[in-house]
C-alpha positions as CSV (number, residue, x, y, z in Angstrom):
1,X,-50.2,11.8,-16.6
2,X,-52.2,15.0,-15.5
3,X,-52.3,17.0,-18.5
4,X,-53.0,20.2,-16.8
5,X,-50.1,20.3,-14.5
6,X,-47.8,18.9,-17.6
7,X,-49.0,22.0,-19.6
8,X,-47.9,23.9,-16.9
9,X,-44.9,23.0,-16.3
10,X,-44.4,23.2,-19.8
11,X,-45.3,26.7,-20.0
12,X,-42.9,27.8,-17.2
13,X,-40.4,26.1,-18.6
14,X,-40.4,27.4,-22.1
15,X,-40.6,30.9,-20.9
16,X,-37.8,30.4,-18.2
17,X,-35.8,29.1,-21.2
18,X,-37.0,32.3,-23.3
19,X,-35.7,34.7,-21.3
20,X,-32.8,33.1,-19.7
21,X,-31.6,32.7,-23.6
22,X,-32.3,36.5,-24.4
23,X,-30.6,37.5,-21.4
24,X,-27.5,35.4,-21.7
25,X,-27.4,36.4,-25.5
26,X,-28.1,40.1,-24.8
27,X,-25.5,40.6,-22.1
28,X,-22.6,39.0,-23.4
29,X,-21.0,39.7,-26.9
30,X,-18.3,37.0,-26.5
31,X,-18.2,33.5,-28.4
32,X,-20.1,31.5,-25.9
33,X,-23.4,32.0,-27.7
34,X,-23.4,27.7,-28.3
35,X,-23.2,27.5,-24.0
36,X,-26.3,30.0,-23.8
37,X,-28.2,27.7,-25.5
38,X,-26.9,25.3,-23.5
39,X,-27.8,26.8,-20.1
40,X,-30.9,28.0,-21.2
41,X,-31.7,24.5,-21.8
42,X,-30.5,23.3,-18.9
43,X,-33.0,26.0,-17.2
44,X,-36.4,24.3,-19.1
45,X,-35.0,21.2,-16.9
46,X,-34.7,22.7,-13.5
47,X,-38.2,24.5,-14.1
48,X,-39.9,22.0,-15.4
49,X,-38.7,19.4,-12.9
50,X,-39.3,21.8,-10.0
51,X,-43.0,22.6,-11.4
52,X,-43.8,18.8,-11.6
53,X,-42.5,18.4,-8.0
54,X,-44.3,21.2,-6.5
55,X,-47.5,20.3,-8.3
56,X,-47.2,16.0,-7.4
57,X,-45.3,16.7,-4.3
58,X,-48.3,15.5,-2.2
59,X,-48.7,12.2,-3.8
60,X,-45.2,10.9,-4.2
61,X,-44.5,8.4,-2.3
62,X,-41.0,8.3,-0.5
63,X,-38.7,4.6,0.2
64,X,-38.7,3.8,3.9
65,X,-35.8,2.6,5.9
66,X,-36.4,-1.3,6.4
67,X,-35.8,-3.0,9.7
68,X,-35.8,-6.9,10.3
69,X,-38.0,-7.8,13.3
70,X,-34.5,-8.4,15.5
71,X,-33.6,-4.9,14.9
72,X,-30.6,-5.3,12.6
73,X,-30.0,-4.0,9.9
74,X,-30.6,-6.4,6.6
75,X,-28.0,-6.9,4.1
76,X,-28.2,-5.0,0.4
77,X,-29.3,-7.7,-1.4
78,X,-32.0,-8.2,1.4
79,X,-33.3,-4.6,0.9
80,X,-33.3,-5.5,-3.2
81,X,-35.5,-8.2,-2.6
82,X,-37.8,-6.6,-0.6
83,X,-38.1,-3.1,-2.5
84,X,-37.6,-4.4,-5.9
85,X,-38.7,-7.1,-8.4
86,X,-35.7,-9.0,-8.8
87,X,-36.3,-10.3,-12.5
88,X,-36.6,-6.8,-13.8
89,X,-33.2,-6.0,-12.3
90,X,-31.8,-7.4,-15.4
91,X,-34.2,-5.6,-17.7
92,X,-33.4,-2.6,-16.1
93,X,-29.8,-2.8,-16.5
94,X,-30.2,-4.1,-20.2
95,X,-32.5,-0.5,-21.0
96,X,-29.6,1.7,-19.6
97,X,-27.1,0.3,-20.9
98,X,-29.3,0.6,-24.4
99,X,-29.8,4.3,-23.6
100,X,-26.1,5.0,-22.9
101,X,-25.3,3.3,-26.0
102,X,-28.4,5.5,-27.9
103,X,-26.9,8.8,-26.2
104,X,-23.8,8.2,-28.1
105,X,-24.7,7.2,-31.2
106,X,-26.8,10.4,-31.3
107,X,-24.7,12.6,-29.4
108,X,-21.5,11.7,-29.9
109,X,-20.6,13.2,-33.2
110,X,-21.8,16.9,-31.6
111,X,-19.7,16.3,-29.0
112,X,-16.3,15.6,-31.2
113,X,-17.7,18.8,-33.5
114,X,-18.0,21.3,-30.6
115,X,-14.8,20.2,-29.4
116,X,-12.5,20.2,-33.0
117,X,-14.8,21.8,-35.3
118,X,-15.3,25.5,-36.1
119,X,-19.2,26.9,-36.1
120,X,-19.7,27.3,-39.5
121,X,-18.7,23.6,-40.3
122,X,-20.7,22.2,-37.7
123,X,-23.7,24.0,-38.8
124,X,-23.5,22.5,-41.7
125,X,-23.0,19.3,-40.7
126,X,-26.0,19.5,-38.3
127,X,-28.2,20.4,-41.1
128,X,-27.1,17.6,-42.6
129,X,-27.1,15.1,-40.0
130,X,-30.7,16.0,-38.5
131,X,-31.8,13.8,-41.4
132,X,-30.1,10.8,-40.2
133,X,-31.0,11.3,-36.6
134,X,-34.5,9.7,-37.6
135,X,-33.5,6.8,-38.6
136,X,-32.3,6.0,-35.0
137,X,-35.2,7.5,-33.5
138,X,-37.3,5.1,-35.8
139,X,-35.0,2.2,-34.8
140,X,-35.2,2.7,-30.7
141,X,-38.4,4.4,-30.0
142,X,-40.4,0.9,-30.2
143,X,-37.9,-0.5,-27.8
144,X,-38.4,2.5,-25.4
145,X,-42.0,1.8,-25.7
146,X,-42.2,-1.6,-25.3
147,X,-39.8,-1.1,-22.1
148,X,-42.4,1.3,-20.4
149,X,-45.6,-0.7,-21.5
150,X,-43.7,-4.0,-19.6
151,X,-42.3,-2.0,-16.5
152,X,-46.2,-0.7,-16.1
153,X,-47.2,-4.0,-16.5
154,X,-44.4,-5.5,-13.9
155,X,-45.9,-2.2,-11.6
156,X,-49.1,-3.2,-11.8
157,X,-49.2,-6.8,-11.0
158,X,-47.0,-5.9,-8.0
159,X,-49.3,-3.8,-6.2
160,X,-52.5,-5.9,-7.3
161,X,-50.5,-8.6,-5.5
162,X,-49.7,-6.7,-2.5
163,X,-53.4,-5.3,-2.2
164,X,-54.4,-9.0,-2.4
165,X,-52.3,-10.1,0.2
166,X,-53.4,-6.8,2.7
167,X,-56.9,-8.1,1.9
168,X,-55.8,-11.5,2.7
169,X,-54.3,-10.8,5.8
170,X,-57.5,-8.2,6.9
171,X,-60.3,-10.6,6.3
172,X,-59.3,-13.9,6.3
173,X,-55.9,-13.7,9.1
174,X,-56.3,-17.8,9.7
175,X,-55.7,-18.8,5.6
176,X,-53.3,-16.0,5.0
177,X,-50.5,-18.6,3.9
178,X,-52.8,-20.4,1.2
179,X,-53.8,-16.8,-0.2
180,X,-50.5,-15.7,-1.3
């Protein structure tokens, strides 16, 4: 990734979240200060997103509507196989469902705490949890890893085979067929 626009968009980010915390926490004296945090955070997303965007915007490249020849329109699983590689369809199912499962082993103990707990308990108990947390971050982060290294791969070898067939097609129209 471009390192200069990531540091960028890192160092909007962090100050939106600055001063969005300091001027939630400043203005209201209520109980909500957990939520601040909260929305402060979801700020850092919004700015960082909206940085990368505006920085990349140029070179993202956008799906296309696909028409068959005939003009009708092709069926989903028509579209799948012409946008998609089908055996990582699978894979890619498999990884979410992994992640969901991740989020609530991780999260899911906050979320009962925010909800029954008061804050002095579940202070505590985050202090004393954070240790734990690693072990799960130990356990998945090789199988997030290995997931991006394959879906690069998979990425890769796709558009080395579609340059190969352009080429194919440009310089040698009459063989086309025994290219591919």
């Amino acid at each position: 990734m471009d390192m200069k626009t990531r540091a960028k968009a890192e160092a909007f980010a962090s100050l939106g979240k600055a001063f969005s915390c300091v001027l939630l926490l400043s203005s209201d004296e209520g109980e909500h200060h957990a939520a601040f945090f909260g929305i402060s955070q979801l700020v850092y997303a919004v700015v960082f997103t909206s940085v990368l965007y505006w920085e990349k915007r140029n070179y993202l490249e956008w799906p296309s509507s696909i028409r068959i020849t005939d003009g009708r329109h092709p069926s989903l699983w028509n579209k799948i196989q012409t946008n998609f590689d089908v055996s990582s369809i699978p894979l890619s199912a498999l990884f979410s469902l992994q992640s969901i499962f991740k989020h609530a082993l991780i999260e899911g103990d906050r979320i009962v705490l925010t909800t029954l707990v008061g804050t002095y308990d579940s202070g505590v108990y985050a202090m004393a949890s954070s240790y734990g947390g690693m072990a799960s971050r130990l356990l998945f982060l090789p199988l997030e890893e290995n997931g991006r290294l394959l879906f690069s791969n998979k990425h890769a070898v796709m558009i080395k085979a579609k340059e190969d067939l352009v080429e194919c097609a440009l310089y040698r129209p009459g063989i086309c067929c025994i290219c591919v």
